[in-house]
LUMLUMTOR-477384 format. One record per residue (C-alpha): residue in one letter; residue number from 1; x, y, z. Coordinates in pm, whole numbers. Each point is the difference from the previous one (the first is absolute). Layout:
LUMLUMTOR-477384
  aa    i       X       Y       Z
   A  NUM       X       Y       Z
...
//
This chain:
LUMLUMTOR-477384
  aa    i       X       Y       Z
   X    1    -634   -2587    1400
   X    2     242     271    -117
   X    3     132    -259    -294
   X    4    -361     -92     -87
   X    5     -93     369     -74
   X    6     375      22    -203
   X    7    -100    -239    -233
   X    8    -370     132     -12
   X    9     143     347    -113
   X   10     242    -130    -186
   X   11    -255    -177    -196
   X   12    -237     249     -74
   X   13     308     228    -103
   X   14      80    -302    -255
   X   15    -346     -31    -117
   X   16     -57     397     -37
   X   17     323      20    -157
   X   18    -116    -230    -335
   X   19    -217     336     -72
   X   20       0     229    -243
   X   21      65     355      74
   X   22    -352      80    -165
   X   23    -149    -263     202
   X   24     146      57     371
   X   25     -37     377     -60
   X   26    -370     -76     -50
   X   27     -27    -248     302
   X   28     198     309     185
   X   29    -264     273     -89
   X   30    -297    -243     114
   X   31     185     -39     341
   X   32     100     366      14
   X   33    -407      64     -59
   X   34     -69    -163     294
   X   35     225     160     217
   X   36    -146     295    -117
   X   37    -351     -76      48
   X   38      26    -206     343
   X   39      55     168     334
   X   40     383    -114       0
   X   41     251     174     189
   X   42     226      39    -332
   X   43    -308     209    -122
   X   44     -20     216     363
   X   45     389      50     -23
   X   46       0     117    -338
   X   47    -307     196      19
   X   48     240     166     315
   X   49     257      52    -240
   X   50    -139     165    -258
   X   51    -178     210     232
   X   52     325     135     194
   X   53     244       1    -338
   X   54    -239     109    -234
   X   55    -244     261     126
   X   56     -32     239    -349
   X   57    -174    -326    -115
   X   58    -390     -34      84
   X   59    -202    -263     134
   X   60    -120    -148    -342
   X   61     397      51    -145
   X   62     133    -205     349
   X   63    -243    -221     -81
   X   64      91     -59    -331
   X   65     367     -13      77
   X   66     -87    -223     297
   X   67    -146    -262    -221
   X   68     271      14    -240
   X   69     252      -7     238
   X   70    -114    -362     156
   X   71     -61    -138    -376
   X   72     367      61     -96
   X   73      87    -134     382
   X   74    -177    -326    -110
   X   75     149     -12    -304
   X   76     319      47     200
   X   77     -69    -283     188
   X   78     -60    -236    -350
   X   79     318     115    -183
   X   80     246     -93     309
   X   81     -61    -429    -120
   X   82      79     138    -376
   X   83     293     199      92
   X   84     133    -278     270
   X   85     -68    -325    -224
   X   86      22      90    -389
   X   87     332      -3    -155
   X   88     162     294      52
   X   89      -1      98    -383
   X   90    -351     -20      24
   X   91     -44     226     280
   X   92     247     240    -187
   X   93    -193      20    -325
   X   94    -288     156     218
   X   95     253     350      21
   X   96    -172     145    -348
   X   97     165     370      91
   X   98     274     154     191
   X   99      23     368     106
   X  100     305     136     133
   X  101     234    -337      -6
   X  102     263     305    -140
   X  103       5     124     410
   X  104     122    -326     102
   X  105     307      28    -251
   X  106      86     295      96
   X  107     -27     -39     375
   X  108     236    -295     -71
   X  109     249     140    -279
   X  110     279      94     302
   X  111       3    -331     193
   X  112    -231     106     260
   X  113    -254    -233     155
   X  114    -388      39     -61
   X  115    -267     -24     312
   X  116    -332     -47    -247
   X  117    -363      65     181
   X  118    -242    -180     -52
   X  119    -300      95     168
   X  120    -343    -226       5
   X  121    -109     142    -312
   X  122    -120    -226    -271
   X  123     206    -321     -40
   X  124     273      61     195
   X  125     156    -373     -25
   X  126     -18      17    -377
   X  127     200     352      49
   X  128     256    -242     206
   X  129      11    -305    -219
   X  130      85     280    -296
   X  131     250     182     159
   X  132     199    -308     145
   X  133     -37     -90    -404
   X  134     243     263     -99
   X  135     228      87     370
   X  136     184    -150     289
   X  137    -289      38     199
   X  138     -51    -102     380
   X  139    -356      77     134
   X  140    -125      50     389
   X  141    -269    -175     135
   X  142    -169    -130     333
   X  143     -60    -376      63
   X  144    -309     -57     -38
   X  145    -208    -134     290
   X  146     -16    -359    -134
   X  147     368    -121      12
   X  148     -35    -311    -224
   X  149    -113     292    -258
   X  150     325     204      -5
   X  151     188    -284    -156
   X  152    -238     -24    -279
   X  153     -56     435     -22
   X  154     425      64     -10
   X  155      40    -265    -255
   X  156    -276     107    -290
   X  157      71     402     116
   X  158     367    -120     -82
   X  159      10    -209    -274
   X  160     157     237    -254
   X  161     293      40     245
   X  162    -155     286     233
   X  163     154     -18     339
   X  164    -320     -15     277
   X  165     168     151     323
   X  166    -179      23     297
   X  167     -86     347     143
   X  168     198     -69     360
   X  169     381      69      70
   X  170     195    -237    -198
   X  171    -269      53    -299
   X  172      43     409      33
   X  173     443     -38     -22
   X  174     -62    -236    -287
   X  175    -201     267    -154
   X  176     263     238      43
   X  177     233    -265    -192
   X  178    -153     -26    -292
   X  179     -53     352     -24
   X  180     356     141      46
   X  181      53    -321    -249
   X  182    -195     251    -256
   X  183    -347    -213     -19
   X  184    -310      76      50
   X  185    -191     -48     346
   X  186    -415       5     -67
   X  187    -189     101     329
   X  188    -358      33      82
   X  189     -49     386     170
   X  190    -343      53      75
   X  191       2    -326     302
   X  192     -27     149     352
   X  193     334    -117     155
   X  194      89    -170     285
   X  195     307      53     288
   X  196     181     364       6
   X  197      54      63    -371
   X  198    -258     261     -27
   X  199    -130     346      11
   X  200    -314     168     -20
   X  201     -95     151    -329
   X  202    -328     186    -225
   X  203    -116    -314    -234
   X  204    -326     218    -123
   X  205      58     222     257
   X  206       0    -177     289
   X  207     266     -98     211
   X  208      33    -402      25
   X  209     342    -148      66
   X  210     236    -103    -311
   X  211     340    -165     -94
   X  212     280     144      67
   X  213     200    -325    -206
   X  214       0     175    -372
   X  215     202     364     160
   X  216     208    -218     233
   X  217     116    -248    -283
   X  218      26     296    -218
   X  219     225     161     257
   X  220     209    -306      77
   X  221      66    -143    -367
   X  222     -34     316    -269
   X  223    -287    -162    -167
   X  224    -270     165    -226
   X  225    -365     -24      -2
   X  226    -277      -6    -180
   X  227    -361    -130      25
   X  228    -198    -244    -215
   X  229    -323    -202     -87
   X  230    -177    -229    -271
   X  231    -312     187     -69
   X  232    -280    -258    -141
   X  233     -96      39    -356
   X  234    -412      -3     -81
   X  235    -135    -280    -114
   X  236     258    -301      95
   X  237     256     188    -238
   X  238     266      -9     274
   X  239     193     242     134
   X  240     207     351      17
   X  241     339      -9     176
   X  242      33     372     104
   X  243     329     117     199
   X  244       5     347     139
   X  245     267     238     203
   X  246     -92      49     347
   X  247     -32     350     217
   X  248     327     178      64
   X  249     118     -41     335
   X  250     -77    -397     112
   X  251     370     -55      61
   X  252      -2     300     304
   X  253     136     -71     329
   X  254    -315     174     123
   X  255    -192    -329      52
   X  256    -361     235     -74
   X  257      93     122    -283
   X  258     127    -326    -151
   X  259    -309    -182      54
   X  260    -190     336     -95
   X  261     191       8    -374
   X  262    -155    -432      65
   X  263    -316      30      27
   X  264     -38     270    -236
   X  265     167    -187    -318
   X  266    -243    -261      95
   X  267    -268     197      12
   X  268      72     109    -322
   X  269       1    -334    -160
   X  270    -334     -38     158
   X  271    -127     283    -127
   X  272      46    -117    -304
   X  273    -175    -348      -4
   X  274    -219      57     340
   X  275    -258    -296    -125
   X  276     275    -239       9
   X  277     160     127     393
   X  278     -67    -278     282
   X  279    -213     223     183
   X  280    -117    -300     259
   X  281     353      10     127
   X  282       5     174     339
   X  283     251     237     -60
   X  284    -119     266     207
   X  285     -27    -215     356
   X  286     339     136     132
   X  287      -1     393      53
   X  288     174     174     331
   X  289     -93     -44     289
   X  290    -289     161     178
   X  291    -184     -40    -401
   X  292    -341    -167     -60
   X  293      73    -308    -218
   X  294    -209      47    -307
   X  295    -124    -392      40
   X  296    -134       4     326
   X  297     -60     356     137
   X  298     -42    -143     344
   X  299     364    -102       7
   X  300     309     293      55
   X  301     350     -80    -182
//
């Protein structure tokens, strides 16, 4: 059964992937509509969200960032095919701008390793497939649940030479490697984690538990950081590759303030681009314990 519903995924990742950008971007926004209009739970958690993170905003401004917010998650959804099945110099002629590629040269000039984040903010595998373009890159990631899919997800995520490495033991010293090596080690920041590697931190001021990996890593190899996304263009045009310098102080050996100086560049990035966050994304669910959990105010963390 688990092989049948491989190849049916597989196949409608084929399919969707003979799209054009303008195309699955429109498909995306008529699925991201729905969502919006239908009593889903991606519309109740992101209506949460917005609520907690962004309460200057009112009603009819949540609403309107709401909406957005689910369009440019469906279009999500509809550019992963394109970015997983065109040729890669295809995918790459969809980077029309770059802001702040200068940071990464710098960061680098002295030998030193590179931790990039790369939080869910606009196309974050076209941010990937770019970066592993131009770097010795190695990326983390989590097996997915469908095990005849990560053969198919580390080998498209990888085909311009990007090491996949998976986020447990082995994965985390190879990490290390590649980074004491000097390359460049892309991480998604804004993921609750699992196991010990975590403290509790303000992410829109409230406490929910955070990674502890990017100030450890930093601590162990000498690496830099910085923070990234591809922000999507209007109108199919493509998109803006935008690198930024993180807060001060995410390399601390005070495991709060590290993931404080976290959260807080990644807030930033949101800030900028909030319509194109993925605000569905539970993010909030682990706080301290003895806290109401945002999701189901019945249930104590």
């Amino acid at each position: 059964m688990s092989k049948l519903k491989y190849f049916f995924v597989a196949g409608l990742l084929r399919i969707a992937g003979k799209l054009s950008l303008a195309n699955a971007q429109r498909i995306g926004k008529f699925i991201g509509l729905l969502m919006w209009r239908l009593p889903l739970k991606a519309r109740e958690v992101t209506d949460i969200n917005l609520t907690i993170c962004l309460p200057e905003l009112s009603p009819t401004e949540r609403a309107d960032l709401a909406k957005e917010s689910l369009i440019s998650t469906g279009m999500t959804m509809l550019e992963v095919p394109l970015m997983w099945e065109w040729p890669v110099e295809k995918c790459l002629g969809l980077v029309r701008e770059t802001v702040g590629l200068e940071l990464i040269d710098e960061a680098m000039a002295d030998g030193s390793g590179l931790i990039l984040l790369a939080p869910h903010l606009g196309s974050w595998e076209l941010a990937g497939l770019f970066f592993s373009s131009r770097y010795k890159m190695a990326a983390l990631y989590s097996p997915p649940n469908m095990p005849e899919f990560e053969d198919y997800m580390t080998r498209v995520r990888g085909r311009l030479g990007s090491e996949l490495v998976r986020g447990d033991r082995r994965g985390l010293v190879r990490l290390g490697s590649i980074l004491r090596e000097g390359g460049v080690a892309g991480i998604l920041p804004d993921q609750s984690p699992r196991g010990k590697g975590n403290a509790f931190a303000p992410f829109f001021g409230m406490e929910v538990k955070t990674m502890t990996l990017v100030s450890k890593l930093m601590q162990r190899t000498g690496a830099k950081v910085l923070i990234t996304y591809a922000e999507r263009l209007e109108n199919a045009q493509g998109f803006r590759i935008v690198v930024r310098k993180t807060e001060p102080g995410l390399d601390s050996k005070d495991s709060v303030a590290a993931t404080t100086a976290l959260n807080q560049s990644i807030e930033q990035c949101i800030r900028d681009i909030p319509g194109q966050y993925q605000w569905e994304y539970k993010r909030l669910r682990h706080r301290p314990p003895g806290e109401i959990n945002p999701y189901n105010p019945d249930r104590v963390c």
